[in-house]
C-alpha positions in Angstrom: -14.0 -18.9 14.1 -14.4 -20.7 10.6 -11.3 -22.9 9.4 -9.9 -22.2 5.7 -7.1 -24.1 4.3 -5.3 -22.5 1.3 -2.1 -23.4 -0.8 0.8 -20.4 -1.1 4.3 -19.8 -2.3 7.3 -21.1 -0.8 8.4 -17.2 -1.2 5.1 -15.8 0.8 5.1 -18.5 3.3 9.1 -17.9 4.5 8.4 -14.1 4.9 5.1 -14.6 7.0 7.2 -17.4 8.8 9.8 -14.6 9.6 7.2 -11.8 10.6 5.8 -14.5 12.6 9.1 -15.1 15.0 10.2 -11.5 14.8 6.7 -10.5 16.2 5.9 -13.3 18.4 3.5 -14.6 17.3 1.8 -17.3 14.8 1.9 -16.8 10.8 -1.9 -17.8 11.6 -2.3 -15.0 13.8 -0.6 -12.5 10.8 -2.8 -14.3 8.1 -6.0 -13.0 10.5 -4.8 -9.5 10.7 -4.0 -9.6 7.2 -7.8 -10.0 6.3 -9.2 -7.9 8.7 -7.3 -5.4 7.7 -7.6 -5.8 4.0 -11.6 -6.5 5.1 -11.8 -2.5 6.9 -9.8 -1.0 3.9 -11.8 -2.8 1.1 -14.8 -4.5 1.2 -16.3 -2.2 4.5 -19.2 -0.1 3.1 -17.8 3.8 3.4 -19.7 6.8 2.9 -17.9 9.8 1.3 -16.9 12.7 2.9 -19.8 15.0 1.6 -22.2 12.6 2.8 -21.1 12.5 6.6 -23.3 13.9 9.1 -23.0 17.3 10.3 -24.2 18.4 13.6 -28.3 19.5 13.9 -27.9 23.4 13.6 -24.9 23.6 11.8 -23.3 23.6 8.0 -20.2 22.9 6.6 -18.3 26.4 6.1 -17.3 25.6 2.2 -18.0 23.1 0.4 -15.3 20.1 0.0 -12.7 20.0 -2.8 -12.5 17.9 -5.5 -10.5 14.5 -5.9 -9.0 16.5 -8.8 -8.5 19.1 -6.4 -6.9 17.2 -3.8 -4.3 14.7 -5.9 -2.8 18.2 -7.9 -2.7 19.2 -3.9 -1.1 16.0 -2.9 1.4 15.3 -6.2 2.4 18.8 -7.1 6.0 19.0 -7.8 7.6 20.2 -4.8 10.6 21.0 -6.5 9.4 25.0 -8.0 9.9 27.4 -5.8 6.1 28.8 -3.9 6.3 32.5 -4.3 
């Protein structure tokens, strides 16, 4: 493991100092889980969805929505009655 020192505020250090005890274990440990986790959600190369492999002898059975598609999907007001 490589060694990093860094400087943070009194505000951010009490709450992972809390988290810490709570869960058990060090703020060092949470601080590691932090960045992978940040790492595998940000700076991990992902392919999009259209470019996934599908298996030898077989196609997709419609073609995938679009982002504009799926966020009116996701955000449409759920208050109006679906007839």
């Amino acid at each position: 493991m490589k060694s990093i020192s860094l400087s943070v505020s009194e505000t951010d250090y009490e709450a992972f100092r809390l988290a810490a005890d709570r869960q058990g274990q060090s703020i060092a440990g949470l601080i590691r889980e932090a960045m992978a986790f940040y790492r595998s959600e940000h700076l991990c190369d992902r392919r999009p969805l259209e470019r996934l492999p599908v298996l030898v002898g077989y196609e997709p059975v419609a073609s995938l929505p679009s982002r504009a598609e799926i966020y009116d999907e996701m955000f449409e007001d759920r208050t109006q009655v679906h007839e």
